[in-house]
Each structure stands twice: as C-alpha cells, then as structure tokens.
N, C-alpha and C positions, 0 to 999 in steps of 0.2 A: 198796492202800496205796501211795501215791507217794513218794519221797526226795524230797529238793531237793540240788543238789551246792551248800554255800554257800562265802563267798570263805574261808573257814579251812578246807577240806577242800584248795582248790585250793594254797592259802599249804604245805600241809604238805606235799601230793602234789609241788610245784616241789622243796622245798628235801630231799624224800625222792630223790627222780629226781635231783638233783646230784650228793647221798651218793652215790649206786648207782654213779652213772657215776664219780667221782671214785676209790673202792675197786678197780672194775673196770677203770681202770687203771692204777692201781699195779700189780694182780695179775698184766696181764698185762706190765707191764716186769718185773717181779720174773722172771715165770715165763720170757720171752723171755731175760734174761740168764742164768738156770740152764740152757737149753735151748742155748744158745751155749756157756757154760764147760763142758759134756758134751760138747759137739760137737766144739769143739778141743781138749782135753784138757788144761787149763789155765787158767791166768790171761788174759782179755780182751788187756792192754796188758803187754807184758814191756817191761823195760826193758833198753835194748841192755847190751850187754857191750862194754869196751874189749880192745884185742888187747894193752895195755902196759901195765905195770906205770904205779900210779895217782902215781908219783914221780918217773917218765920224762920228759925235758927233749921228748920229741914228741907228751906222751901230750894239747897240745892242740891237735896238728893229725893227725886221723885217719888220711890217707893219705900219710905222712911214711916213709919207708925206715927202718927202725932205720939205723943204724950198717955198715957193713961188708958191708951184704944187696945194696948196688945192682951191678948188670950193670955187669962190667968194659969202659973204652973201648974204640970198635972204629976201625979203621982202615977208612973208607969208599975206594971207586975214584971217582974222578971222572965222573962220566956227561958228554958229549956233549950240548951242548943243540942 
C-alpha cells in the first residue's frame, strides 16, 4: 500500500513547523530571562538611585558638590619653568 504526500499535507506540515518554531522561541527567551534574573539576583534593569534629595537645587546635575562639601583653597608655590 503506497501514500501519496498531497499539497494539503505539505500546506499543514509548513504552517505546523512555524508554530513549533515560533513557541519554541518564546520558551526559550522566557526561560533565558528566568535563568538571568536567578543568576543575578534580581531585577534585569535597576534603575539608578539619586545621591540628593529629589527637591535639591543640584539634584539635576549629578556630579555637582553639595554645598559646603568642596576642598578648601590652597595656596600653590610657583614652579620654575
């Protein structure tokens, strides 16, 4: 007894093998991102934390002195060129 493969087996086998591939990978970014957030022990993307109070007149220049924190002037000696 012989089969024949006709063009509706091949029609279903295409759009079956799509499925397959398109589930499997999902599966495996799903499982690649659980496998990361175990790894590092947390959230993917943290979002930075500011060092100053969020009503602070520097708080939107990051690397700004507070107030009264900066190294006091110094008296340099003149070098010789």
């Amino acid at each position: 007894m012989r089969t024949t493969l006709t063009p509706d087996f091949f029609q279903l086998f295409a759009v079956l093998l799509v499925v397959a591939v398109a589930v499997l990978l999902v599966v495996v970014a799903v499982a690649d991102s659980w496998f990361l957030r175990l790894r590092t022990g947390g959230p993917l993307r943290r979002r930075p934390t500011s060092r100053t109070a969020p009503n602070a007149p520097d708080a939107t220049v990051p690397n700004a002195p507070d107030k009264g924190r900066t190294a006091p002037r110094t008296t340099r000696t003149p070098v010789p060129r």
